[in-house]
BAFI-3210 file (N, C-alpha, C; in Angstrom, 3 decimals, decimal comma, padded with zeros to 6 digits):
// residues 259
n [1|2|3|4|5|6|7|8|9|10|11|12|13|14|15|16|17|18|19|20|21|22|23|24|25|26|27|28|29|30|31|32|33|34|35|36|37|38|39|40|41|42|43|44|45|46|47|48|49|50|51|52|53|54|55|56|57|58|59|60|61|62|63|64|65|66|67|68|69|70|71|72|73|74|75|76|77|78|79|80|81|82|83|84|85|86|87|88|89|90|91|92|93|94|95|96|97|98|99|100|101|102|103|104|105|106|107|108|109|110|111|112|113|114|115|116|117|118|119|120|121|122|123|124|125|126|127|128|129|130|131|132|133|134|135|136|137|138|139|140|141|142|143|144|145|146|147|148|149|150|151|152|153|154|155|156|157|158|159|160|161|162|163|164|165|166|167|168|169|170|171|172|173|174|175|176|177|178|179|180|181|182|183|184|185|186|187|188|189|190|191|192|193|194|195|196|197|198|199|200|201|202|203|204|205|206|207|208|209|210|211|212|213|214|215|216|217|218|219|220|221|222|223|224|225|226|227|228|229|230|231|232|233|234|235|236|237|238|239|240|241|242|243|244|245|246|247|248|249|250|251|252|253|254|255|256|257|258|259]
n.u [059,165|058,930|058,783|061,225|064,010|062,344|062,512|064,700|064,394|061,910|061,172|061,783|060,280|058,689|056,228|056,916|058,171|056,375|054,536|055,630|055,603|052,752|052,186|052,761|051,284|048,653|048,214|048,629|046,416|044,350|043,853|044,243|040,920|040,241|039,327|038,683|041,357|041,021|040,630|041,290|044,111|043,376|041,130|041,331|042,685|041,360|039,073|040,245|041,639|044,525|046,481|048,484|051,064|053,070|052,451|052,459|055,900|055,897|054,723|056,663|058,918|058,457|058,207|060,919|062,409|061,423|062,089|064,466|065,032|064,256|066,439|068,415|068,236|068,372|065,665|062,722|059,746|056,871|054,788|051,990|052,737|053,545|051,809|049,963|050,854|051,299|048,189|047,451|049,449|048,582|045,982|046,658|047,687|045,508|044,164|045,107|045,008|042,424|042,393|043,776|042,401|039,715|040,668|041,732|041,315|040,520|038,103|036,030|033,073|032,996|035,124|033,737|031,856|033,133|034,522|032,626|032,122|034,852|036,701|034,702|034,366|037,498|037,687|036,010|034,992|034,613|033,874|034,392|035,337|034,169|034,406|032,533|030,606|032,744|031,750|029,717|030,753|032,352|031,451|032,813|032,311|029,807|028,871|026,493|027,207|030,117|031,104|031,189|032,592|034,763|035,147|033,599|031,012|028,724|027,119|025,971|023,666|020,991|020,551|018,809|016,067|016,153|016,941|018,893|021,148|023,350|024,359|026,065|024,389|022,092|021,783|021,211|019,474|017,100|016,739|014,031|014,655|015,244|013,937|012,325|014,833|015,952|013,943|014,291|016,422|016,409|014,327|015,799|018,357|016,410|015,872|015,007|016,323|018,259|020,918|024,514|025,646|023,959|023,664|026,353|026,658|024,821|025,906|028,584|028,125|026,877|026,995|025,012|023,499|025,713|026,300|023,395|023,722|025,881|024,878|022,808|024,581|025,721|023,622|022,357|024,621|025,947|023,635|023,692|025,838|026,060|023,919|025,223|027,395|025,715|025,073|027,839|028,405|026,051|025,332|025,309|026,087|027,280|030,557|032,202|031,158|031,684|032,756|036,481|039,950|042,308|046,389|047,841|046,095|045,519|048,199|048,240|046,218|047,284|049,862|048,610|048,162|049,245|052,484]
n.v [013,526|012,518|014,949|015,560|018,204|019,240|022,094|021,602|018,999|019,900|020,940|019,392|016,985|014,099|011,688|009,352|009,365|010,853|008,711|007,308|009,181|009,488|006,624|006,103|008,118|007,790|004,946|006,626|008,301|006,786|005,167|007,446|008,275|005,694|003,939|001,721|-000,189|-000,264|002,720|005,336|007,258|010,421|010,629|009,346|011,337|014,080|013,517|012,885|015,780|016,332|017,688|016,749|015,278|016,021|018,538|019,930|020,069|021,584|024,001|024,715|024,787|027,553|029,118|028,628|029,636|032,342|033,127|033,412|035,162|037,567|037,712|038,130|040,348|042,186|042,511|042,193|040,933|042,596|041,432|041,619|041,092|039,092|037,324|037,670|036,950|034,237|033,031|033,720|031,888|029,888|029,289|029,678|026,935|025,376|025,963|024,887|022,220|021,519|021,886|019,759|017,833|017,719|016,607|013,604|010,443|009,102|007,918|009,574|009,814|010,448|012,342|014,670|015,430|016,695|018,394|020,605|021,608|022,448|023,779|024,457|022,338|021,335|023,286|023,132|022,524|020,780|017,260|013,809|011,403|007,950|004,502|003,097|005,841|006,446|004,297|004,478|007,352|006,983|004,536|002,003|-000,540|-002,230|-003,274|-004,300|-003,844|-002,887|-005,325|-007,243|-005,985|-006,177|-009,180|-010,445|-011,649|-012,656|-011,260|-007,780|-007,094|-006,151|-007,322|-006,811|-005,448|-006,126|-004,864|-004,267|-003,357|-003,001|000,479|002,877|004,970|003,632|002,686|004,923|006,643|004,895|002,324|000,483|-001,439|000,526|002,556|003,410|003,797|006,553|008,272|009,067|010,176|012,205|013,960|014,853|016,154|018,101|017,517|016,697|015,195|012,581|012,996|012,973|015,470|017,026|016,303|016,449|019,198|019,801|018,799|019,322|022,027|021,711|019,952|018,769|017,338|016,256|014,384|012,638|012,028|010,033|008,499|007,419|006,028|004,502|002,631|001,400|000,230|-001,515|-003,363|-003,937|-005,638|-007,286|-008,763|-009,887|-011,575|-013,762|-014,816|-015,621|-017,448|-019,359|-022,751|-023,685|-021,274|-019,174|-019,679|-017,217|-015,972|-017,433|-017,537|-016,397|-017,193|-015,507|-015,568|-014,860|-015,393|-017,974|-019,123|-018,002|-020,016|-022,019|-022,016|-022,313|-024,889|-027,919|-029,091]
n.w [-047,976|-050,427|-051,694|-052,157|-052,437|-054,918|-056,188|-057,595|-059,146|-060,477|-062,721|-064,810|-064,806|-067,012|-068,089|-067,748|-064,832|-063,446|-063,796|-061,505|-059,260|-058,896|-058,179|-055,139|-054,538|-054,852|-053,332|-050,672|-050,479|-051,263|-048,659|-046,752|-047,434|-046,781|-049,397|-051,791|-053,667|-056,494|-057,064|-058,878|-059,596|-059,565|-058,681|-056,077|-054,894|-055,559|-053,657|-050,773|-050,973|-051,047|-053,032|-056,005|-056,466|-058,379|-059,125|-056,889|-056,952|-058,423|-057,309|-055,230|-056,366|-057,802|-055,566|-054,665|-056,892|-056,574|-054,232|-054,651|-056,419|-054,991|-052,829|-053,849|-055,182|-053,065|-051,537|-049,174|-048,458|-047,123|-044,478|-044,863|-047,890|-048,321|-047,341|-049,062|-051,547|-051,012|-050,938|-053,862|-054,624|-054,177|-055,104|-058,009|-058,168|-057,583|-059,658|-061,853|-060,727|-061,266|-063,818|-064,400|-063,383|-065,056|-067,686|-066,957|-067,611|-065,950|-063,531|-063,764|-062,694|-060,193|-060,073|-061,584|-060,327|-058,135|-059,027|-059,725|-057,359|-056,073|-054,963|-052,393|-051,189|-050,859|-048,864|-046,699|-043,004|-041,531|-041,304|-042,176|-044,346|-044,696|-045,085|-046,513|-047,300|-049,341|-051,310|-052,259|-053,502|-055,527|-056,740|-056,701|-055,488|-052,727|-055,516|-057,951|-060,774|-060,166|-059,000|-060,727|-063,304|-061,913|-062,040|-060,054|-059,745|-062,141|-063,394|-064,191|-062,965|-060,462|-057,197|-055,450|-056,619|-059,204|-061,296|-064,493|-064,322|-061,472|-060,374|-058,523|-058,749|-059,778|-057,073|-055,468|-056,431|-057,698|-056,944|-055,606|-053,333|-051,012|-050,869|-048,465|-046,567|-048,546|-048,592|-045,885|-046,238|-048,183|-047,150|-045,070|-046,471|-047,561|-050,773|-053,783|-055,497|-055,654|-056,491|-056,770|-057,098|-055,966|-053,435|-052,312|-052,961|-050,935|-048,681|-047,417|-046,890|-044,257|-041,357|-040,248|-042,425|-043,589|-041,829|-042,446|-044,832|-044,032|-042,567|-044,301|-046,238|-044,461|-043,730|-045,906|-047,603|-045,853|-045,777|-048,338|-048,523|-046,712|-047,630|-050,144|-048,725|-048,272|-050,304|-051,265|-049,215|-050,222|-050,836|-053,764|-054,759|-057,905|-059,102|-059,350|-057,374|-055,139|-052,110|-051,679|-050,979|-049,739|-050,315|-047,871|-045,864|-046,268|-045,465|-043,002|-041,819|-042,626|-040,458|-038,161|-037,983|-036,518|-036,873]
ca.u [060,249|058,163|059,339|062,711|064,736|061,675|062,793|065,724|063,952|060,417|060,879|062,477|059,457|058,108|055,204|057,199|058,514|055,222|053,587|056,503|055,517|051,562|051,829|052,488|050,435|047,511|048,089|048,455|044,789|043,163|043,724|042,833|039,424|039,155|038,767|039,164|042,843|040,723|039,888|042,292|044,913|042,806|039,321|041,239|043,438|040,616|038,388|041,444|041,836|045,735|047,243|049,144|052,848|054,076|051,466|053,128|056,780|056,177|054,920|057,549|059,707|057,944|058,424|062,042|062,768|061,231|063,024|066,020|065,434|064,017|067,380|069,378|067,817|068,095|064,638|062,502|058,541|056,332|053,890|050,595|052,494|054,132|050,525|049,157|051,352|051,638|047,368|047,892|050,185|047,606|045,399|047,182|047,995|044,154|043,517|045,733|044,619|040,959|042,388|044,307|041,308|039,225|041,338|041,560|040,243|039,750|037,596|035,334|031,876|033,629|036,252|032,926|031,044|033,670|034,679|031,239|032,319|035,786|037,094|034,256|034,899|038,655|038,016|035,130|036,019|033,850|033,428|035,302|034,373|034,038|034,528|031,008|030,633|033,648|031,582|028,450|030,669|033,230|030,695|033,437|032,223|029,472|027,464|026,276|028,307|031,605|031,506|030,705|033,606|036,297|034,635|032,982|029,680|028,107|026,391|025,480|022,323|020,948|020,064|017,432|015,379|016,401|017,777|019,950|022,876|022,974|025,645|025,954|023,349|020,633|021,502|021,222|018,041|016,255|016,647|012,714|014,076|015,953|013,181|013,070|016,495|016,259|012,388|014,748|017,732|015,213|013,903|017,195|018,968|015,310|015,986|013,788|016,984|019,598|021,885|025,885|025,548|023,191|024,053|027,752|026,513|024,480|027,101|029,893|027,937|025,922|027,397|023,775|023,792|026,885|025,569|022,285|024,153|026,550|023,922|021,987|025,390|025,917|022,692|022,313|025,460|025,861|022,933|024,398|027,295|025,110|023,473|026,646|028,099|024,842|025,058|028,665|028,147|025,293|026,142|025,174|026,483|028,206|032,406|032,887|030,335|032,374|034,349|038,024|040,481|043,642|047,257|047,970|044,921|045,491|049,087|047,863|045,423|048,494|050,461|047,620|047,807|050,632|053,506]
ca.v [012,762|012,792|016,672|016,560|018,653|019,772|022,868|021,002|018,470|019,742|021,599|017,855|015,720|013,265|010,998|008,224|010,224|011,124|008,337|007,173|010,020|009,123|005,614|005,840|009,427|007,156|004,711|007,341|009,072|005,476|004,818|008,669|008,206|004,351|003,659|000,485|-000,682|000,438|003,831|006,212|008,823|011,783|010,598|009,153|012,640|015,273|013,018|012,982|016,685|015,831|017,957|015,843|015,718|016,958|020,459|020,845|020,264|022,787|025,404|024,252|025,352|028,625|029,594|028,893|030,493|033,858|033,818|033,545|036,416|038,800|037,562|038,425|041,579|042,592|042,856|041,950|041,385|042,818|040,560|041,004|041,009|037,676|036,632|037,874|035,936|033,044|033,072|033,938|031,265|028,759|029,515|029,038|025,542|024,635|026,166|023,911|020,652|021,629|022,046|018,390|016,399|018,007|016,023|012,656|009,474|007,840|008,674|010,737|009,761|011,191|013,866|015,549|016,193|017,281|019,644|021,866|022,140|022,073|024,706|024,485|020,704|021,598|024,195|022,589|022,454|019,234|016,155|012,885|010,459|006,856|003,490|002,954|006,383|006,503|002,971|005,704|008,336|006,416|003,522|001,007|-001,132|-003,451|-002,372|-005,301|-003,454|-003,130|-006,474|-007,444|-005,430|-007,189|-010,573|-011,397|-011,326|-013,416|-010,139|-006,377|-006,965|-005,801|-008,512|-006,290|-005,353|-007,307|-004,048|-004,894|-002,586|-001,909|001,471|003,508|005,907|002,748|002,171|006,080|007,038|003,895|000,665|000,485|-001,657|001,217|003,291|004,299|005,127|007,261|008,859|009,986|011,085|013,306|014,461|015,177|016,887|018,837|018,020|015,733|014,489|012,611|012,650|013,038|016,460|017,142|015,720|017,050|020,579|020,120|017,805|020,144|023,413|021,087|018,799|017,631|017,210|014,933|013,153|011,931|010,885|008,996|007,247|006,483|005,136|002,631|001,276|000,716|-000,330|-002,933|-004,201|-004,551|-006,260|-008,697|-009,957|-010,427|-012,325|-014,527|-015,430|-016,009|-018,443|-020,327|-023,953|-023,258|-020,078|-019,270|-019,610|-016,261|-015,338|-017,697|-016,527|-016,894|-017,395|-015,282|-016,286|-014,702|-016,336|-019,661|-018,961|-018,007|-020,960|-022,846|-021,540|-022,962|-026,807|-028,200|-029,873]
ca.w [-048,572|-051,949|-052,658|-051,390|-053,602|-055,423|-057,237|-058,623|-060,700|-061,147|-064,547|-065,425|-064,824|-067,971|-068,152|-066,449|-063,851|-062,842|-062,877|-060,007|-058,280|-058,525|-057,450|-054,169|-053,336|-055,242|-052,108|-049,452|-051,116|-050,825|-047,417|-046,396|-047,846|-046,685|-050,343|-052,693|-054,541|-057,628|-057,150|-059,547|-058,583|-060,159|-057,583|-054,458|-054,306|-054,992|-052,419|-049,846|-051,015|-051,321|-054,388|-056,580|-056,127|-059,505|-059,017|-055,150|-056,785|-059,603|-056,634|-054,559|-057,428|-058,016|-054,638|-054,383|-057,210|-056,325|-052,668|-054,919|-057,137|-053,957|-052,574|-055,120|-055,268|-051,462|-051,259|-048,319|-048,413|-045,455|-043,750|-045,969|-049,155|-048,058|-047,658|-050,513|-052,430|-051,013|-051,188|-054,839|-055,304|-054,158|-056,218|-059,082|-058,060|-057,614|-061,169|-062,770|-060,808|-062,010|-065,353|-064,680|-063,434|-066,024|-068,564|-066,522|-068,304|-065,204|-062,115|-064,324|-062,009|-059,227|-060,447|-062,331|-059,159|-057,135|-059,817|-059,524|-055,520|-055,833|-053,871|-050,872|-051,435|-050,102|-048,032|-045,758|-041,851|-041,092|-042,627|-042,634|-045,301|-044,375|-046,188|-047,224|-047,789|-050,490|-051,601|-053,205|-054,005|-056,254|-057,352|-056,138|-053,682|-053,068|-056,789|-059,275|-061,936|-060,138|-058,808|-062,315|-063,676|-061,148|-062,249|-058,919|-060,477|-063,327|-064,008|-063,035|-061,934|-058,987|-056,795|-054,382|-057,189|-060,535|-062,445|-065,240|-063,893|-060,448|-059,982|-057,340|-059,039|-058,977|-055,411|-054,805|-057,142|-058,375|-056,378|-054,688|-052,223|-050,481|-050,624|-047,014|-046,230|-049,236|-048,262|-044,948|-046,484|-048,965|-046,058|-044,123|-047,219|-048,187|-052,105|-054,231|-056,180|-054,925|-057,544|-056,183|-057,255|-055,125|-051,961|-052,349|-052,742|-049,702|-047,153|-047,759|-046,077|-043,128|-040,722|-040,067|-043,904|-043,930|-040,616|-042,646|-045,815|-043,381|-042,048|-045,713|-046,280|-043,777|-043,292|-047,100|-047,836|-044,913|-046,117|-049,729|-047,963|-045,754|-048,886|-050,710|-047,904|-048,298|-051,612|-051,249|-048,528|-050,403|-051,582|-055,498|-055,568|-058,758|-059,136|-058,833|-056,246|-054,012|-051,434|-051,820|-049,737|-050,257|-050,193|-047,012|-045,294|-046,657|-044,885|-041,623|-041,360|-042,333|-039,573|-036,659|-038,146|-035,630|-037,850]
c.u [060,138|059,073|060,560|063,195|063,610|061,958|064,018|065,303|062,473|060,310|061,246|061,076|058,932|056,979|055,505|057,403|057,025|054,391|054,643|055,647|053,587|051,047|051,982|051,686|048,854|047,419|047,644|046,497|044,242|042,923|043,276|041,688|038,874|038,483|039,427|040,522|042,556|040,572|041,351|042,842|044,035|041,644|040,065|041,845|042,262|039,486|039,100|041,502|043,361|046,182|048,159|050,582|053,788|053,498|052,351|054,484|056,841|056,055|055,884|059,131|059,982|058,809|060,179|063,100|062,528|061,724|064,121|066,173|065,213|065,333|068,485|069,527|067,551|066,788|063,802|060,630|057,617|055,427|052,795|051,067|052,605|052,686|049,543|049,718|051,229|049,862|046,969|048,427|049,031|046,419|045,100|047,591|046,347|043,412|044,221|045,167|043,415|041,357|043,081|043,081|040,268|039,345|042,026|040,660|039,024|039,488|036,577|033,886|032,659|034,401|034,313|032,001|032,009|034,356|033,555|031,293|033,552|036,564|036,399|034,520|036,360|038,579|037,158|035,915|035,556|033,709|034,300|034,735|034,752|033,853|033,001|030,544|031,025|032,823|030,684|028,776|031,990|032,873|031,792|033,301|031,267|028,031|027,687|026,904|029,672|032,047|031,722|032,350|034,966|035,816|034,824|031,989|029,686|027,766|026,140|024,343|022,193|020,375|018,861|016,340|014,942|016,877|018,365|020,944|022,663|024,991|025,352|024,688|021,900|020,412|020,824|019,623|017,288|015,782|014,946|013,605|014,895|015,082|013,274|014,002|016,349|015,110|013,344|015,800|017,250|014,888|015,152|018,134|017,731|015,866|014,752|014,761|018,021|020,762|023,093|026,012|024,954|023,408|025,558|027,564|025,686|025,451|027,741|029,570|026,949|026,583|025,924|023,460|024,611|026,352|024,688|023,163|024,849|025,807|023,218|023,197|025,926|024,638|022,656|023,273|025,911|025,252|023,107|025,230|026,833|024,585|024,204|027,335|027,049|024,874|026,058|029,066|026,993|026,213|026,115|025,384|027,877|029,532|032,541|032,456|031,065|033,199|035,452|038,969|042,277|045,094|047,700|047,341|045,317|047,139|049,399|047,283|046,362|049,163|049,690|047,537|049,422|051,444|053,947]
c.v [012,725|013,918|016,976|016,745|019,266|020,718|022,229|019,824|018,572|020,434|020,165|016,347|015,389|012,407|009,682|008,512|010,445|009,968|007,181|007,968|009,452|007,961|005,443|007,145|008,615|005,888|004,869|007,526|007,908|004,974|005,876|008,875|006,570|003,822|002,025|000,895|000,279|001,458|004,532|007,012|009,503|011,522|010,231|010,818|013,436|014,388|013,425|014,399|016,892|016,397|017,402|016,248|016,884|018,183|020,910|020,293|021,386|023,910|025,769|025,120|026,704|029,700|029,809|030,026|032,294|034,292|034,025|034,848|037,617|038,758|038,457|040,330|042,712|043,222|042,085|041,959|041,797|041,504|040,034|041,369|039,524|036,785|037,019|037,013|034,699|032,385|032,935|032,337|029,657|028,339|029,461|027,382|024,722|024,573|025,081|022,418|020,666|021,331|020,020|017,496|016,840|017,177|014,672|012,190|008,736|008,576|009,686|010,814|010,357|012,762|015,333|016,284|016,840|018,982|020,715|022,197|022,234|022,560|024,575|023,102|020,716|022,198|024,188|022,582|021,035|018,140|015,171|011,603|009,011|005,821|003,113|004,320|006,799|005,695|004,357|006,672|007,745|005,269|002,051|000,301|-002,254|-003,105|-003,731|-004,604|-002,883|-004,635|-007,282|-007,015|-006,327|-008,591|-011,268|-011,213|-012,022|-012,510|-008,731|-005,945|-006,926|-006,809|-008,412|-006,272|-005,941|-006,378|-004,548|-004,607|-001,767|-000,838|001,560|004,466|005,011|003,111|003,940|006,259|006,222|002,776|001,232|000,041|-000,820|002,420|004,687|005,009|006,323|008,589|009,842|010,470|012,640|014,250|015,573|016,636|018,647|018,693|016,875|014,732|014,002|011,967|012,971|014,409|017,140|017,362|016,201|018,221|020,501|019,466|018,799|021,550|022,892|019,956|018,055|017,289|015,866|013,856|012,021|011,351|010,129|007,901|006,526|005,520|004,053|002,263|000,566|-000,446|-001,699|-004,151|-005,107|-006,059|-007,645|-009,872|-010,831|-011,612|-013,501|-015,252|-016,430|-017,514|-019,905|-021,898|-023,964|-022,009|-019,977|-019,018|-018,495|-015,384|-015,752|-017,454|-017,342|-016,541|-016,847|-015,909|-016,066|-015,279|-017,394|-019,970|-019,091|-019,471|-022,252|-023,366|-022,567|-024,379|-027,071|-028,853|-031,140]
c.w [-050,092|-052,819|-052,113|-052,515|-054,750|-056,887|-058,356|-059,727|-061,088|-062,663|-065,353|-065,902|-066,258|-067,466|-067,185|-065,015|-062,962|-062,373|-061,637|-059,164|-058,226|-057,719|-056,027|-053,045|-053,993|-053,876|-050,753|-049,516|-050,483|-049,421|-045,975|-046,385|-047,194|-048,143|-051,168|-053,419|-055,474|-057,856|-057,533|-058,675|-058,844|-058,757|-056,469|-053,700|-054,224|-053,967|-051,019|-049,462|-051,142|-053,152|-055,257|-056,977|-056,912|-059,651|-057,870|-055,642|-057,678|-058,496|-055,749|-055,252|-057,722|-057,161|-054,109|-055,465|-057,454|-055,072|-053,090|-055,612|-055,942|-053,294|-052,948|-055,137|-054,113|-050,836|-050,286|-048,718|-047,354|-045,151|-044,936|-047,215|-049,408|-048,645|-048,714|-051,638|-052,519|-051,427|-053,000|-055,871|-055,212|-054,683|-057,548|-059,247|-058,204|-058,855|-062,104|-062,061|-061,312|-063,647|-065,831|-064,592|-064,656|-067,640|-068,054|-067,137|-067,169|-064,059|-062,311|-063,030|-060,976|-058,985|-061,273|-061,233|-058,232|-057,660|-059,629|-057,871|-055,308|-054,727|-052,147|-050,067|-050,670|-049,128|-046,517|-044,306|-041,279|-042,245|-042,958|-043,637|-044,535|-045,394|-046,996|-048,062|-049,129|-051,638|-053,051|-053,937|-055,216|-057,159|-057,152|-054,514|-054,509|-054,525|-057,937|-060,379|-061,692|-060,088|-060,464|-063,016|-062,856|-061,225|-060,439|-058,651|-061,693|-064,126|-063,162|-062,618|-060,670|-058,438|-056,008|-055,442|-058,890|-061,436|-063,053|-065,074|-062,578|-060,082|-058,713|-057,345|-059,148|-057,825|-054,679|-055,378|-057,408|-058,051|-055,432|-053,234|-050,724|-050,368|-049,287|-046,495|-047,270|-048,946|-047,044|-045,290|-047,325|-047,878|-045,027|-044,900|-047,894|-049,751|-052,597|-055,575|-055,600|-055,622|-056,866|-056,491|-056,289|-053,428|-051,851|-051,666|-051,121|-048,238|-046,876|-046,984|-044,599|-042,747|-040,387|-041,351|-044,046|-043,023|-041,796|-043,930|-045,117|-043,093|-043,239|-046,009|-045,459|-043,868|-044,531|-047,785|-046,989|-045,438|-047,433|-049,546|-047,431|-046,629|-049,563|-049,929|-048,298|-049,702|-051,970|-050,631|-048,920|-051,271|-052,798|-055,987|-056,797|-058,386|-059,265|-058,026|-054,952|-053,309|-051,658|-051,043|-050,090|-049,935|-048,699|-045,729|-044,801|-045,453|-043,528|-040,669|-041,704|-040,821|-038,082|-036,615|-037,609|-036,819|-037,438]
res [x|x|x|x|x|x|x|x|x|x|x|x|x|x|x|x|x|x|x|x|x|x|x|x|x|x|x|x|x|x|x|x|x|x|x|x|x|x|x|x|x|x|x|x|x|x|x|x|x|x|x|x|x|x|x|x|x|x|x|x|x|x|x|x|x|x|x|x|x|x|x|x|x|x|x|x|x|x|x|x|x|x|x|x|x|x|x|x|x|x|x|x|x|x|x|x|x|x|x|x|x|x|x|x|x|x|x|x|x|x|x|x|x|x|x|x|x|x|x|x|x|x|x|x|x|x|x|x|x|x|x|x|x|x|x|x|x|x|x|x|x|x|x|x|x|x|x|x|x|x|x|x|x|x|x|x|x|x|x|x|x|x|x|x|x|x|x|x|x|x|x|x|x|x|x|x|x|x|x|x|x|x|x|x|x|x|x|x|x|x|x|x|x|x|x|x|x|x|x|x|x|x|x|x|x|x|x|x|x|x|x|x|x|x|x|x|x|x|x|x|x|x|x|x|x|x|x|x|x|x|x|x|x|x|x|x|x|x|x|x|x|x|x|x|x|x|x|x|x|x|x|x|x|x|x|x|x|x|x]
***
């Protein structure tokens, strides 16, 4: 519904225009991946793998206007030129979103690793990511310096080990008290780094690969989560550690008090 009409206004698009067209394939992306509100168009699409609208109306474009000139021209293509082209043409579309996220402000921790795999990164036959998963590979989730950042956190300290900034790259390389899971994911992946680089290049060609980061990612992350909940729940926990109770909620629990 996005690309109807396509060739007719994709040479047209502007900066506003576009970002229409981003906000609601930045939606679709986030809920493909199981990812947070926060997570940019540029990182939820190449996560998703989802080409970004205004690239698939320009080829969209391409394409119609070369059936029009072979048309025109009573010319006919055989089978494997068809597919040589159309191969061709896809190609050219992937070079330009490389060249787009490349030049994205936002989503860089993410867009930068997926860039050095990009292609096998798309072209993989296994491998569904999962909400916790997304949590490590986007640094949005439960991390003393997002929470921190969406002020529901005092600070971005890590609370397992007392870091002064816990990321996703603490929780992955540095936090001690994750040790273990990490001793078997080491183990699982055979590397001795487990930088997002790393673990990409190896998920992406091993379903027993992706398995074991799946699993470093829930147990760790749960556990993140478990704590959080704990803190949240304490009676002196700070005003923005406390849980809150959204409008919809508050609505519901309306709804159950007889009138």
């Amino acid at each position: 519904m996005a690309l109807y009409g396509a060739p007719i206004w994709a040479g047209r698009l502007n900066s506003k225009t576009r970002a229409l067209l981003r906000r609601p394939q930045r939606v679709i992306a986030q809920r493909i991946i199981r990812g947070y509100k926060t997570i940019g168009h540029a990182a939820a699409c190449a996560l998703a793998g989802t080409i970004p609208w205004e690239l698939d109306a320009r080829l969209l474009a391409e394409r119609y206007n070369q059936r029009t000139e072979l048309r025109i021209a009573d010319e006919r293509l055989a089978p494997r030129e068809l597919e040589a082209r159309l191969d061709a043409e896809k190609k050219r579309a992937r070079d330009r979103w490389k060249s787009q996220l490349e030049d994205e402000p936002y989503g860089t921790y993410t867009v930068a690793v997926l860039l050095t795999s990009f292609d096998s990164w798309l072209d993989r036959k296994s491998g569904t990511l999962t909400y916790r998963q997304v949590q490590v590979m986007t640094g949005h989730g439960c991390f003393g310096h997002y929470l921190y950042t969406i002020r529901r956190e005092p600070s971005p300290v890590c609370h397992h080990c007392g870091y002064e900034d816990d990321t996703a790259y603490h929780t992955m390389v540095e936090c001690l008290t994750w040790a273990p899971e990490r001793w078997e994911l080491e183990m699982a992946l055979n590397v001795d780094d487990l930088s997002l680089h790393n673990i990409v290049a190896k998920i992406i060609v091993s379903e027993r690969s992706w398995a074991a980061f799946h699993n470093f990612c829930e147990k760790v992350m749960r556990k993140k989560e478990e704590a959080e909940r704990a803190r949240e729940a304490r009676a002196d926990a700070h005003p923005l550690q406390q849980r809150r109770r959204g409008v919809r909620r508050r609505q519901f629990v309306n709804a159950l008090i007889p009138q």
